[in-house]
N, C-alpha and C positions, 0 to 999 in steps of 0.2 A: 335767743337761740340764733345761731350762724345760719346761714346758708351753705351746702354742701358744695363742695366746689369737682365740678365735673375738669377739668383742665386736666389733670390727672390719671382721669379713666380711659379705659380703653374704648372706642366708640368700633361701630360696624366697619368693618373692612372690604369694600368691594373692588374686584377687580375692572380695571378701566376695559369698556369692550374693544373688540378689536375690529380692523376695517378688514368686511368680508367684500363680497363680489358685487352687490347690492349698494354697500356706502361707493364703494367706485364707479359704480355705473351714476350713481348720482350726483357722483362728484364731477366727472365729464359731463352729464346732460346741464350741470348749471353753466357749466364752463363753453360748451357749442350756445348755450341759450345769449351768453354774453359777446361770444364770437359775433352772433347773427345779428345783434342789439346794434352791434358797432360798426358793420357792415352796411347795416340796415340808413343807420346814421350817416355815415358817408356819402352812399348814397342818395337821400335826402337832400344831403347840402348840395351833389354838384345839379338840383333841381332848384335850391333857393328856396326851399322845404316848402314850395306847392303842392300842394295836396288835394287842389281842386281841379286840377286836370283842364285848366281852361285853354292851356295856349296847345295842349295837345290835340283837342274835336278836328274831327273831319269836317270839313264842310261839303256837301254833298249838292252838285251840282245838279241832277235833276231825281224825279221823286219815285223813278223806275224803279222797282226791284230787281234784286240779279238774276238771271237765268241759271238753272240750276247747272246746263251744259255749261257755260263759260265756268263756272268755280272746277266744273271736274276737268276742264280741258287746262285750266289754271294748273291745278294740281298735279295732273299728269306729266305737264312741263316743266314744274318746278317741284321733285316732291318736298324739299327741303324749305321750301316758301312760308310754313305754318313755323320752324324755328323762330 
């Protein structure tokens, strides 16, 4: 006995979906994910991709704590100083 041979027949027909608002929003969020990837990269290298932050520490000459009047008088004179 053959084997029937399907090649012939007609199989399920589905239509391909379409790109709604949804596939687009996800298509840009992978697309800003990779902007930021490569961004992120760049800047890395112009660091030499330290990531241990060593040559950045304070080194803190004495063991005072700040007064809390100098950070607000800081502040008042520079407010743009925390950018």
């Amino acid at each position: 006995m053959s084997q029937p041979s399907f090649a012939n027949q007609p199989g399920v027909v589905v239509q391909k979906p379409k790109w709604d608002v949804y596939t687009t929003m996800l298509g840009l969020s992978v697309v800003a994910i990779l902007i930021a990837i490569t961004l992120l990269c760049l800047e890395m290298s112009r660091y030499n991709w330290d990531i241990k932050a060593t040559s950045g520490k304070l080194q803190r000459t004495s063991q005072a704590a700040p007064v809390a009047r100098d950070v607000e008088v800081a502040a008042i004179a520079s407010p743009c100083a925390w950018m």
